[in-house]
PDB file of N, CA, C and O in Angstrom:
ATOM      1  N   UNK A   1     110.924 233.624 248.031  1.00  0.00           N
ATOM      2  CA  UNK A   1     109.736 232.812 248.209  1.00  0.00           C
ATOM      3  C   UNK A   1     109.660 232.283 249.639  1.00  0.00           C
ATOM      4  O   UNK A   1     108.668 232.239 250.367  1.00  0.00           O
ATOM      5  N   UNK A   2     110.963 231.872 249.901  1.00  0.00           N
ATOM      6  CA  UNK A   2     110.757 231.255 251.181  1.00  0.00           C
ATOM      7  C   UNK A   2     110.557 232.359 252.323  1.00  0.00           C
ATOM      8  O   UNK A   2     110.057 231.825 253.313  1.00  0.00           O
ATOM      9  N   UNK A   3     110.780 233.682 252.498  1.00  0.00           N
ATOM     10  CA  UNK A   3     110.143 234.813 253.160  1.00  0.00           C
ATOM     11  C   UNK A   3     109.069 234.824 253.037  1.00  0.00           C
ATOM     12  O   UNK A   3     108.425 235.057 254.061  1.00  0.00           O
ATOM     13  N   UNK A   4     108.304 234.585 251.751  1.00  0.00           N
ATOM     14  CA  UNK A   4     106.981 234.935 251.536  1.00  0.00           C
ATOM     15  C   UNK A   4     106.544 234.004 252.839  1.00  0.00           C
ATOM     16  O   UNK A   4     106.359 234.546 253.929  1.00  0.00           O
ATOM     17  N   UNK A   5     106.400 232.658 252.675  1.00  0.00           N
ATOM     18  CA  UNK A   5     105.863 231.494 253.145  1.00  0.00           C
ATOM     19  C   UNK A   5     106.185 232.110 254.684  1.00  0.00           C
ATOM     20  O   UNK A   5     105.322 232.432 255.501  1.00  0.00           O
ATOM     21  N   UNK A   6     107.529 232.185 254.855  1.00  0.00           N
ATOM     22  CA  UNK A   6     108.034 232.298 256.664  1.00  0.00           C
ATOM     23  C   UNK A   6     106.754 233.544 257.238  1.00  0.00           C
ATOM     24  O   UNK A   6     105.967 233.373 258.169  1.00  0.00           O
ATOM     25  N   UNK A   7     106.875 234.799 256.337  1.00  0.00           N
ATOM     26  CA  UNK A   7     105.737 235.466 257.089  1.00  0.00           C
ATOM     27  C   UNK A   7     104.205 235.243 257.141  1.00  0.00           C
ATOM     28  O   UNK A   7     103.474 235.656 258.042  1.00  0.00           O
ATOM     29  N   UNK A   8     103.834 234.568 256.106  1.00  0.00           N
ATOM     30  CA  UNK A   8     102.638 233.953 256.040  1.00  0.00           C
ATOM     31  C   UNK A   8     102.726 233.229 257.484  1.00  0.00           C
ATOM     32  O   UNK A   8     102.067 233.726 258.397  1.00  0.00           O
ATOM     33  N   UNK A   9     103.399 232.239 257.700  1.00  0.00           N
ATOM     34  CA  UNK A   9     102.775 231.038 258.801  1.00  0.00           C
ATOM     35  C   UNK A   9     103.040 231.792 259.812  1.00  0.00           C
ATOM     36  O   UNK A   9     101.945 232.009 260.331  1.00  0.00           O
ATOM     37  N   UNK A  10     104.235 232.577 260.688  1.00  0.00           N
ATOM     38  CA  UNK A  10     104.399 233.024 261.470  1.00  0.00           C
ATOM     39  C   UNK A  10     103.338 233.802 262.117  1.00  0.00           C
ATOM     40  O   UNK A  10     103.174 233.619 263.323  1.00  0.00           O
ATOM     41  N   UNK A  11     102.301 234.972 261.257  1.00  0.00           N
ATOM     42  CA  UNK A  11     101.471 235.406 261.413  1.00  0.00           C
ATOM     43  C   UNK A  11     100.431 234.422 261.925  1.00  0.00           C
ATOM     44  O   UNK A  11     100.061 234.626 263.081  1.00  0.00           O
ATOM     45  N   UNK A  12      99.936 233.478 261.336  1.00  0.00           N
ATOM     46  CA  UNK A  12      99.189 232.291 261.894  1.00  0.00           C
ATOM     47  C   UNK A  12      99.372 231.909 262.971  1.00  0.00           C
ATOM     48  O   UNK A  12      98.315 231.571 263.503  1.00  0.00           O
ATOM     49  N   UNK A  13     100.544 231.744 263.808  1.00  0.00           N
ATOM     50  CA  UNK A  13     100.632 230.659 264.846  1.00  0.00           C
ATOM     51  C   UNK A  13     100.813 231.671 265.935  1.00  0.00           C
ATOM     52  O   UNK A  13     101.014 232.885 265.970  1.00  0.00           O
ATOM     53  N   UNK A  14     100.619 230.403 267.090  1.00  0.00           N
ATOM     54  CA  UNK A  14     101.337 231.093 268.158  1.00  0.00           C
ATOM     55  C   UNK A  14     102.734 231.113 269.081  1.00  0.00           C
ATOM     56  O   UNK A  14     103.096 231.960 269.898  1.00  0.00           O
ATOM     57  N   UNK A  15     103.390 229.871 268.655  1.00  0.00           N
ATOM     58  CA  UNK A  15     104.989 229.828 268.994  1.00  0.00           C
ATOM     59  C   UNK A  15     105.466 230.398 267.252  1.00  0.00           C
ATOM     60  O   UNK A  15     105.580 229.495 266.424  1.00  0.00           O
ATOM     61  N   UNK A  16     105.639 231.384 266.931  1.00  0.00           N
ATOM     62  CA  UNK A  16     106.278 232.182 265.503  1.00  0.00           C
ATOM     63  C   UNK A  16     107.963 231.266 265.428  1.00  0.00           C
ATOM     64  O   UNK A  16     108.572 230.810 264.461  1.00  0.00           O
ATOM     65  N   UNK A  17     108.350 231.289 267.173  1.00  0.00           N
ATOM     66  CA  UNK A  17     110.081 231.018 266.939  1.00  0.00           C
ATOM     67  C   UNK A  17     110.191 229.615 266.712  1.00  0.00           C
ATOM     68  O   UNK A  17     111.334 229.162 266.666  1.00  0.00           O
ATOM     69  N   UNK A  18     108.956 228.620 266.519  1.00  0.00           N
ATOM     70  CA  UNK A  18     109.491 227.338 266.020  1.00  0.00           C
ATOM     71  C   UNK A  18     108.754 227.053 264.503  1.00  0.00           C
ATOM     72  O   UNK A  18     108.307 225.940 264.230  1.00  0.00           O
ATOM     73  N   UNK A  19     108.704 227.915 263.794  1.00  0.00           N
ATOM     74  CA  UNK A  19     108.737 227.826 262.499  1.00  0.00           C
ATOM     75  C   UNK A  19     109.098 227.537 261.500  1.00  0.00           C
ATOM     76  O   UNK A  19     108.883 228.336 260.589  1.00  0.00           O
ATOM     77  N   UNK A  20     109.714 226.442 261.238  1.00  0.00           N
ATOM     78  CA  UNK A  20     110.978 226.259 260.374  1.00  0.00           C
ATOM     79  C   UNK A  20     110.503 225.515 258.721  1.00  0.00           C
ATOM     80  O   UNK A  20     109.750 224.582 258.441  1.00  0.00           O
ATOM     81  N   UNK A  21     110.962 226.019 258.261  1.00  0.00           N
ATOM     82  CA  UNK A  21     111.176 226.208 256.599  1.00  0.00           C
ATOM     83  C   UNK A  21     112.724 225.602 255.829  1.00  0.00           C
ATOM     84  O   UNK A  21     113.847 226.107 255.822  1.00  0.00           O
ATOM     85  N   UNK A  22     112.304 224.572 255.339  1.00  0.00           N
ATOM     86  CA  UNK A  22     113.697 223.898 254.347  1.00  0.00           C
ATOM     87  C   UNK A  22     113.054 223.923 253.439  1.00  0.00           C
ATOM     88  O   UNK A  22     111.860 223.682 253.263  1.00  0.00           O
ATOM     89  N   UNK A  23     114.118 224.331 252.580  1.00  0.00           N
ATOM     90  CA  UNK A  23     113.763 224.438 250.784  1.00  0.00           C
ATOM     91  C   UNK A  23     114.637 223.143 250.161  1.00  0.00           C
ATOM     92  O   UNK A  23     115.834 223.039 250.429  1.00  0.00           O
ATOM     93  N   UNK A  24     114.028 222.277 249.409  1.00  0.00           N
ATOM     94  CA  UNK A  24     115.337 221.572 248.241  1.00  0.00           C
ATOM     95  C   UNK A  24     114.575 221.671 247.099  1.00  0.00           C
ATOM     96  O   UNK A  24     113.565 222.346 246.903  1.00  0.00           O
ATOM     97  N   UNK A  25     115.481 220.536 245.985  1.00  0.00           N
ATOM     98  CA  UNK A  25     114.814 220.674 244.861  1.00  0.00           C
ATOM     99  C   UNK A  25     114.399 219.245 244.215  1.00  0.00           C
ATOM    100  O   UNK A  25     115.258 218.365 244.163  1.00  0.00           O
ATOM    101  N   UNK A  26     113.321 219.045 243.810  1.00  0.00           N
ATOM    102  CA  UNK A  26     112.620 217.979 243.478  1.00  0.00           C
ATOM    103  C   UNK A  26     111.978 218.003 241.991  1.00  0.00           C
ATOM    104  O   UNK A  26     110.959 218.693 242.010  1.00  0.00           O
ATOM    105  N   UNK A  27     112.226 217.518 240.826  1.00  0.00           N
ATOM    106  CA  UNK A  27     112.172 216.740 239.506  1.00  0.00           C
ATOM    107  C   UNK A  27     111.569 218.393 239.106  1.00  0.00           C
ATOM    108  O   UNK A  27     110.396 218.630 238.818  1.00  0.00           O
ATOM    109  N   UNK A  28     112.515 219.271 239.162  1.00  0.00           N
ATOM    110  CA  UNK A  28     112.581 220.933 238.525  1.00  0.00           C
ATOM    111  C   UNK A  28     111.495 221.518 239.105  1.00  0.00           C
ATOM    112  O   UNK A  28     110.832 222.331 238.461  1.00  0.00           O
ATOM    113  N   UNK A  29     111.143 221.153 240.502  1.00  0.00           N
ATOM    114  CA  UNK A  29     110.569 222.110 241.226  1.00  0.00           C
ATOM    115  C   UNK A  29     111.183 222.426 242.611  1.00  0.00           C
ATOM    116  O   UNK A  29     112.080 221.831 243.208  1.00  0.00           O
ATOM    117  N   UNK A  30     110.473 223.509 242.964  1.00  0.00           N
ATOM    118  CA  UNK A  30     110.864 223.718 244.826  1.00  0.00           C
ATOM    119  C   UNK A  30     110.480 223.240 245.781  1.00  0.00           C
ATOM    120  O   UNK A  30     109.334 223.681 245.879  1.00  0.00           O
ATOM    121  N   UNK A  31     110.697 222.486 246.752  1.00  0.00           N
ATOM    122  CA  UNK A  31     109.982 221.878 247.456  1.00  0.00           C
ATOM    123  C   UNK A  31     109.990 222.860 248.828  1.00  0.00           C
ATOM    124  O   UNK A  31     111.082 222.512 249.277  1.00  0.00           O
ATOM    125  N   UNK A  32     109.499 223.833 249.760  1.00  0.00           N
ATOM    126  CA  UNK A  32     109.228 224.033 250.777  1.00  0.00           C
ATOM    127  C   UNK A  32     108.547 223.049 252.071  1.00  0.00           C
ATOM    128  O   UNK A  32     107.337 222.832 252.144  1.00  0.00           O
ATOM    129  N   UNK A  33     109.230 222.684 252.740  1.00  0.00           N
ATOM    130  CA  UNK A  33     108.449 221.773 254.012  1.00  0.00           C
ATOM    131  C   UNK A  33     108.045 223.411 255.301  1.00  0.00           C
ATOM    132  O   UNK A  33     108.759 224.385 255.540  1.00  0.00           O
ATOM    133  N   UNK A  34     107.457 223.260 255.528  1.00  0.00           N
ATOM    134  CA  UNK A  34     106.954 224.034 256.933  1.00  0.00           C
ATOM    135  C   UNK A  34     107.396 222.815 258.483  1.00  0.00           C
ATOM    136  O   UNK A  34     106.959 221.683 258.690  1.00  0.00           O
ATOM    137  N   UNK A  35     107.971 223.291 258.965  1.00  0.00           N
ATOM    138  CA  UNK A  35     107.644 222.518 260.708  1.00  0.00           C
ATOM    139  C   UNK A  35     107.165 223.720 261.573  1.00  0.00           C
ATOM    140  O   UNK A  35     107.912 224.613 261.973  1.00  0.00           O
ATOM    141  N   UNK A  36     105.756 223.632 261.825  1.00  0.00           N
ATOM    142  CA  UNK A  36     105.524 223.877 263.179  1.00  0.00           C
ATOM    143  C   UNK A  36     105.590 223.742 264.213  1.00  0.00           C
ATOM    144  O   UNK A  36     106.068 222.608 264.245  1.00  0.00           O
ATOM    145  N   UNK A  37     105.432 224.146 265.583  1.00  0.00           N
ATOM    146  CA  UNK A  37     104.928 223.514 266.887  1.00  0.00           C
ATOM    147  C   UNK A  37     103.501 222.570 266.820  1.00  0.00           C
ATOM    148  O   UNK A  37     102.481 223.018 266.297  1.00  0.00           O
ATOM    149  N   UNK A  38     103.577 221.069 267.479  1.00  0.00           N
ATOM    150  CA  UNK A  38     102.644 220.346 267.364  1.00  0.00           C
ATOM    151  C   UNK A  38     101.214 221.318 267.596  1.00  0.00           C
ATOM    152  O   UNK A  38     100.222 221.302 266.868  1.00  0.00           O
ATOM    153  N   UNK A  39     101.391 222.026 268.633  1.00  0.00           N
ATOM    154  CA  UNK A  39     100.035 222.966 269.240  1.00  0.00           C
ATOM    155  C   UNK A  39      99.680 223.699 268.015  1.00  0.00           C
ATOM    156  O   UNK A  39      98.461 223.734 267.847  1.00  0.00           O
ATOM    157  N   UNK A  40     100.490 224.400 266.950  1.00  0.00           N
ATOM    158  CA  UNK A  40      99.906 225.329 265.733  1.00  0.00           C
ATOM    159  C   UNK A  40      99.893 224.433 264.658  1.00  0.00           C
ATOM    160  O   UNK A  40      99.745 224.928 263.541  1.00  0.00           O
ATOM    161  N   UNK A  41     100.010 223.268 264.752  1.00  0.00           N
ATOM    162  CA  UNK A  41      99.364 222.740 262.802  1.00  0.00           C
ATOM    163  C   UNK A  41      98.403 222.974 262.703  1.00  0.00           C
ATOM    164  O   UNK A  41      98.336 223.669 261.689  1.00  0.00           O
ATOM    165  N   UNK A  42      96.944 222.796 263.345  1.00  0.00           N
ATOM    166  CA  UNK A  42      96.009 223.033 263.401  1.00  0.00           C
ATOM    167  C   UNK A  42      95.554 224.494 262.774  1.00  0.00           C
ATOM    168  O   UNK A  42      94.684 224.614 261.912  1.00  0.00           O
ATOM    169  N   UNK A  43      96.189 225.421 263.275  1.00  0.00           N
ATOM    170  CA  UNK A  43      96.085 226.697 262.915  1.00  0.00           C
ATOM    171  C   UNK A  43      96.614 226.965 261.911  1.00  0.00           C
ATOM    172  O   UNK A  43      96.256 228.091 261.567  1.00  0.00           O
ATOM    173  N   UNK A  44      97.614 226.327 260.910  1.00  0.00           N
ATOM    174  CA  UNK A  44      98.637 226.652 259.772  1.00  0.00           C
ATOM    175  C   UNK A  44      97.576 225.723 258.613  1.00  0.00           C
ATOM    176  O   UNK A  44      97.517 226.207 257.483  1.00  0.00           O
ATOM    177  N   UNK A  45      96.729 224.377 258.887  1.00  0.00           N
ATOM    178  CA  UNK A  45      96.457 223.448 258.413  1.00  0.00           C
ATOM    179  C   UNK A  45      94.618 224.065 258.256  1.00  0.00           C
ATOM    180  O   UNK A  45      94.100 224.377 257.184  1.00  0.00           O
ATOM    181  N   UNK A  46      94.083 224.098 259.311  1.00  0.00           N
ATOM    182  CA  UNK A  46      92.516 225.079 258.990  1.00  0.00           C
ATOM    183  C   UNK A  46      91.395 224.261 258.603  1.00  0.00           C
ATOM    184  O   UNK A  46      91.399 223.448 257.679  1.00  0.00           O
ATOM    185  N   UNK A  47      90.565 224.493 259.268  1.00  0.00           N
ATOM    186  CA  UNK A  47      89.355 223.826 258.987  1.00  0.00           C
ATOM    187  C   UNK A  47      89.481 223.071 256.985  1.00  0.00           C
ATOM    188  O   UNK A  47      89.603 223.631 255.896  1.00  0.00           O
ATOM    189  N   UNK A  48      89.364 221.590 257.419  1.00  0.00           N
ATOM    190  CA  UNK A  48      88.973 220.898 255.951  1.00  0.00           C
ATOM    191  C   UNK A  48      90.449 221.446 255.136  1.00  0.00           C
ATOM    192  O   UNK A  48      90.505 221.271 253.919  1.00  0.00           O
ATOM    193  N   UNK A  49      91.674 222.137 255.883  1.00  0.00           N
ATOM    194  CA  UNK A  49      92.468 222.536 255.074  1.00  0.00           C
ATOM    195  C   UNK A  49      92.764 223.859 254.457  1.00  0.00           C
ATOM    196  O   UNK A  49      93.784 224.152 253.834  1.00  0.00           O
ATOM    197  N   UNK A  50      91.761 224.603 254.704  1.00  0.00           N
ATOM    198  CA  UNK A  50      91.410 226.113 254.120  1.00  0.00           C
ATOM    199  C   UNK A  50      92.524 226.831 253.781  1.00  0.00           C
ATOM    200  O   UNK A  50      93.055 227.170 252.724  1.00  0.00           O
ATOM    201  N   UNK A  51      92.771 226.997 255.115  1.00  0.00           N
ATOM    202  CA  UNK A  51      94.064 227.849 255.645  1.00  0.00           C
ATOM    203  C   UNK A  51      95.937 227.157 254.729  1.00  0.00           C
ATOM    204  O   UNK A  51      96.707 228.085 254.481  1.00  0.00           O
ATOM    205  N   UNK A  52      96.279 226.213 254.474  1.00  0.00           N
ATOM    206  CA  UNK A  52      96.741 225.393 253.970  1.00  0.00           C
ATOM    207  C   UNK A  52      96.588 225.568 252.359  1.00  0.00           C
ATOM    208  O   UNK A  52      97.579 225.443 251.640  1.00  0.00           O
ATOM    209  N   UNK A  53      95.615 225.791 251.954  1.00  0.00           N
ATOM    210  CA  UNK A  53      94.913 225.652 250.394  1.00  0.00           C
ATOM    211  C   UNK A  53      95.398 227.200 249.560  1.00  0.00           C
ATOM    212  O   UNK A  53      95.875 227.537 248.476  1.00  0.00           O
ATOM    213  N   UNK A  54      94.792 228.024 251.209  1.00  0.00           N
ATOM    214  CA  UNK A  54      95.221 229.213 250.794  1.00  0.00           C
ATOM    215  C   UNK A  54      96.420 230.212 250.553  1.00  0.00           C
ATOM    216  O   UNK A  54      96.425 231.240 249.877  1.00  0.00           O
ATOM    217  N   UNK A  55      97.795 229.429 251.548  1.00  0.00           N
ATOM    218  CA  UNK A  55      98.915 229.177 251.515  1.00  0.00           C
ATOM    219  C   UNK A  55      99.841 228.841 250.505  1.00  0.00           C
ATOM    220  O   UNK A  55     100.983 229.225 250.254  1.00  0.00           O
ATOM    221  N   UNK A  56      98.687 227.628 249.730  1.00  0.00           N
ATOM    222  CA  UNK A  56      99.594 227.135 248.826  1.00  0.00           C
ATOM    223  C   UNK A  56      99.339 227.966 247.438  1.00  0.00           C
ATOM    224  O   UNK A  56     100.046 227.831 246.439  1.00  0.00           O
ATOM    225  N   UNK A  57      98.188 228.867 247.538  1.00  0.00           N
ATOM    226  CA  UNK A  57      97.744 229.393 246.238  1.00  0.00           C
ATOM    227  C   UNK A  57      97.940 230.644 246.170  1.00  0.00           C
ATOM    228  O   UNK A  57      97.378 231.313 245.303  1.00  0.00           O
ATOM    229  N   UNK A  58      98.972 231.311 247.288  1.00  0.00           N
ATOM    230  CA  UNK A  58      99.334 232.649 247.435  1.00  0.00           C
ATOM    231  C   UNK A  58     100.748 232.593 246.591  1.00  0.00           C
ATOM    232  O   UNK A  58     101.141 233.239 245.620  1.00  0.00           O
ATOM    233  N   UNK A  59     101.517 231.246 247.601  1.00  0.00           N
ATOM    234  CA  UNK A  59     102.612 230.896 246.701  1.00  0.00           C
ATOM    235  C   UNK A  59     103.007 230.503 245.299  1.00  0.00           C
ATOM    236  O   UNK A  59     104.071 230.705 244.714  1.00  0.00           O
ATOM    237  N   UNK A  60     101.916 229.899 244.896  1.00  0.00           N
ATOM    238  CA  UNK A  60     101.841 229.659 243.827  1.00  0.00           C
ATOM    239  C   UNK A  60     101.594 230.758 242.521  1.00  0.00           C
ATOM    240  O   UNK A  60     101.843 230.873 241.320  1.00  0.00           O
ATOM    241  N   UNK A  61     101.110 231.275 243.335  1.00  0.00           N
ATOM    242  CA  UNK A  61     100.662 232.832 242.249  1.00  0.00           C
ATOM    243  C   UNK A  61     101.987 233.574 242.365  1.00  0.00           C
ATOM    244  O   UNK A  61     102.352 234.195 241.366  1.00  0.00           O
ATOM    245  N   UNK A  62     102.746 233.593 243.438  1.00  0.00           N
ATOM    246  CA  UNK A  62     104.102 234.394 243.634  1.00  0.00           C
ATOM    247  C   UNK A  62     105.040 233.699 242.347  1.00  0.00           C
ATOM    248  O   UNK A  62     105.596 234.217 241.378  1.00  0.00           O
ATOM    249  N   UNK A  63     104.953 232.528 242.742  1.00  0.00           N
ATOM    250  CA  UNK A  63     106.042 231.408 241.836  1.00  0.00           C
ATOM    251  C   UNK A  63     105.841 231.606 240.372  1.00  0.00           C
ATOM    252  O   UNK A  63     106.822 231.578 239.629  1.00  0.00           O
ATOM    253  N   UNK A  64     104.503 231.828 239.849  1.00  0.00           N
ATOM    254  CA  UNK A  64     104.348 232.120 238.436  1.00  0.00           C
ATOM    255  C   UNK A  64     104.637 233.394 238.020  1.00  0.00           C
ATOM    256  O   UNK A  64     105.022 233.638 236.876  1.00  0.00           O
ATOM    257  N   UNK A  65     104.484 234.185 238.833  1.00  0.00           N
ATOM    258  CA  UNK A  65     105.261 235.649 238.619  1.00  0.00           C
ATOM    259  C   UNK A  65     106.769 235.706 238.442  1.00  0.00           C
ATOM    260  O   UNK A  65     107.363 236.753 238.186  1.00  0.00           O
ATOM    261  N   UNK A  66     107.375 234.489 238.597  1.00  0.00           N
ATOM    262  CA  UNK A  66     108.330 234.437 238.250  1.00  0.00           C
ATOM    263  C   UNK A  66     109.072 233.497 237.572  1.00  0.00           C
ATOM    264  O   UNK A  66     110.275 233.308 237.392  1.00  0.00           O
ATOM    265  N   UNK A  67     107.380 232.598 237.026  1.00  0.00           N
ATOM    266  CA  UNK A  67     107.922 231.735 236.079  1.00  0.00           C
ATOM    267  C   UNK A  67     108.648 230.305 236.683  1.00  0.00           C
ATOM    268  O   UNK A  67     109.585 229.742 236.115  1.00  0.00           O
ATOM    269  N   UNK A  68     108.006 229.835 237.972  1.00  0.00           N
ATOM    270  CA  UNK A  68     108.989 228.581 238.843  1.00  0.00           C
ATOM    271  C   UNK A  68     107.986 227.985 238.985  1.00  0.00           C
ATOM    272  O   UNK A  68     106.998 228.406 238.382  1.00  0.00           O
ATOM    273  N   UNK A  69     107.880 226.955 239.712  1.00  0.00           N
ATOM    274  CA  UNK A  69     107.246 225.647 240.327  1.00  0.00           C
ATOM    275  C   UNK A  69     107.364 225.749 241.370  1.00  0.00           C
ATOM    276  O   UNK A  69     108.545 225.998 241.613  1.00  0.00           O
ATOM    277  N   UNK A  70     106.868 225.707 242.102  1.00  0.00           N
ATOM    278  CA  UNK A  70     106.782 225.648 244.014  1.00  0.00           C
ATOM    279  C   UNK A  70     106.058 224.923 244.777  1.00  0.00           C
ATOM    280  O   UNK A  70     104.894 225.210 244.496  1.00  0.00           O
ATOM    281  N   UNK A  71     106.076 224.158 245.573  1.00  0.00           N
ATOM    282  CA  UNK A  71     105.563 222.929 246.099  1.00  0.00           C
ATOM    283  C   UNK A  71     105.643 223.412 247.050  1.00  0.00           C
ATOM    284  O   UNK A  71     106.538 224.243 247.204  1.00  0.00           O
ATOM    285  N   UNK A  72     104.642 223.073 248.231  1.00  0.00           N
ATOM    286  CA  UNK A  72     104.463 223.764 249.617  1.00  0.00           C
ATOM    287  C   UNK A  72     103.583 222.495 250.874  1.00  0.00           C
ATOM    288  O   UNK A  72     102.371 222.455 251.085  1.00  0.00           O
ATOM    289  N   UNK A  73     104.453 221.763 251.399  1.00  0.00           N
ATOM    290  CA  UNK A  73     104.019 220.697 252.340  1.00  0.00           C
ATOM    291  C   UNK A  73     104.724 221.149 253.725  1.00  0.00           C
ATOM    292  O   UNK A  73     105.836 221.576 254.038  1.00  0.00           O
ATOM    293  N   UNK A  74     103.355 220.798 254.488  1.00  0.00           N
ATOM    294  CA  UNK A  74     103.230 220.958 255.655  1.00  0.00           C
ATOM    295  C   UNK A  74     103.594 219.994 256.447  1.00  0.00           C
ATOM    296  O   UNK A  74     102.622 219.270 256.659  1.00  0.00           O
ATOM    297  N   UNK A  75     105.134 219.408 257.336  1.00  0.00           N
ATOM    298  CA  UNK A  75     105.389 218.634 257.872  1.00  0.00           C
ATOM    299  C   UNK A  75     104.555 218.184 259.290  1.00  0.00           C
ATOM    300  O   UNK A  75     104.196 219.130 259.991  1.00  0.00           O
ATOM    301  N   UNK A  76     104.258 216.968 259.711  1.00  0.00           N
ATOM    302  CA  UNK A  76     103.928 216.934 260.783  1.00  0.00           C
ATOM    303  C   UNK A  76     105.353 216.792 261.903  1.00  0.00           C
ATOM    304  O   UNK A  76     105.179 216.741 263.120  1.00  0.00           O
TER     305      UNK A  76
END
């Protein structure tokens, strides 16, 4: 899952090498944080959120394919 997410945002931005992704676990789900470069939230985050919405509902469809919970927040 957390590949899924890493190539998703990487594709989005434009510094790819400060991308960083921590996984833990929170009340029997996954929690994914994203850190970007301050310059690409904007681009990971998307008009009204779009981009962000759509992120979280790619993963989410992955996660039920396998039957998990997955939580997907975007650190500032």
């Amino acid at each position: 899952m957390q590949d899924l997410i890493l190539v998703i945002t990487k594709a989005l931005v434009d510094k790819p090498d400060e991308v960083k992704i921590t996984e833990k676990e929170e009340n029997g789900a996954t929690v994914y944080e994203i850190k970007v470069a301050d310059s690409d939230m904007g681009k990971v985050i998307g008009k009204q959120g779009r981009i962000a919405k759509a992120i979280r509902a790619v993963v989410k469809a992955a996660a039920a394919k396998e039957d998990k919970k997955v939580i997907v927040d975007i650190m500032d």
